[in-house]
N, C-alpha and C positions, 0 to 999 in steps of 0.2 A: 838442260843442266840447271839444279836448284840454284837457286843464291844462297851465299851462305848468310846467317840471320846475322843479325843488324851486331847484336850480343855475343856474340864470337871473333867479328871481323873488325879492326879498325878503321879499316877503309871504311865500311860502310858506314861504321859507328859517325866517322866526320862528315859524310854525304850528306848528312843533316846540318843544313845550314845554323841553325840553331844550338845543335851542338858546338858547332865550329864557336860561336859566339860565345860559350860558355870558357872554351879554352882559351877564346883571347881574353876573357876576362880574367882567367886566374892568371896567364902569363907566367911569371915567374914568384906571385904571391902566393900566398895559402890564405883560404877566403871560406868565411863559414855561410850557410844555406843564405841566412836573414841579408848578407852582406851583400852576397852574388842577387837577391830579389831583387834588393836596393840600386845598383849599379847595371841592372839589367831590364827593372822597369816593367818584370813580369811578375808573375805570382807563383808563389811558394810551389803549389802540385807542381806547375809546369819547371821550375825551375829543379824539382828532384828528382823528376820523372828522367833528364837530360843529364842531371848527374849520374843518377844508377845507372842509365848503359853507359856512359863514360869510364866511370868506375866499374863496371862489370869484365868492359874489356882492357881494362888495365889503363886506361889514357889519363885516371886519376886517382889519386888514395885520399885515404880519408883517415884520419885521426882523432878519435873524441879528447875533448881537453875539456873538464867536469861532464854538464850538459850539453855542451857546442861540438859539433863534428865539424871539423877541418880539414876543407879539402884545398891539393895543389897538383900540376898538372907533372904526371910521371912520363918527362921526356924523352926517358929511354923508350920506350913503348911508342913515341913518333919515329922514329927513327927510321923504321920498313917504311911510313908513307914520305918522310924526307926523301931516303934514298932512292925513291925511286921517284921523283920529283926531279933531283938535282940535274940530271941533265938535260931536262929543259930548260933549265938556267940559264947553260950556255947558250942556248939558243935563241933567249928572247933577249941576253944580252948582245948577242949577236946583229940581231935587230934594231935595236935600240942603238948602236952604235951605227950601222948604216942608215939611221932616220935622222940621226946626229948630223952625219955628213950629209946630207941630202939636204938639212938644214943649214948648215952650213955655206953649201953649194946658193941655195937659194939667197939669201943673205949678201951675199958677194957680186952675184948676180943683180939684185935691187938695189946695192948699195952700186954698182956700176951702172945703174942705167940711171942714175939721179944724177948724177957728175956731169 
């Protein structure tokens, strides 16, 4: 079975660790090329090379205001990889709460054998 291209899929589009980094940076701003280079420590090619597939598959829009294109991250478009994320949620919270107790347990334990 093909994959489907990078350029079509959002999933794949984030599989790129790199990308991923791009989205945490705009978060909830809107951030132009030069800003995201600055804040990200790479260089201009590589930094619009990550925004066009971003923006290609919808995970960004871009707005020119004069010369400056502004982009921000279009979180409807997360959405399909959220939900199908979420419920692993419960489950690592799940975890997390039995490591809790288990810490707990321990704790109670050490704090009895000092006495």
């Amino acid at each position: 079975m093909a994959r489907t291209p990078t350029t079509h899929d959002p999933f794949n589009a984030v599989a790129e660790p790199k990308r991923r980094q791009v989205l945490a940076v705009l978060g909830t701003q809107e951030l132009s090329v030069n800003q995201l280079v600055e804040l990200l420590g790479w260089n201009q090619p590589s930094v619009s090379k990550h925004l066009g597939v971003l923006k290609q598959v919808g995970l960004v829009s871009e707005r020119r205001v004069g010369r400056q294109r502004m982009y921000r991250v279009n979180a409807e478009r997360l959405k399909p990889i959220y939900d199908w994320v979420a419920p692993f949620e419960r489950i690592w919270n799940e975890r997390f709460d039995r490591l809790d107790q288990v810490l707990e347990q321990m704790k109670k334990e050490q704090s009895d054998v000092k006495k």
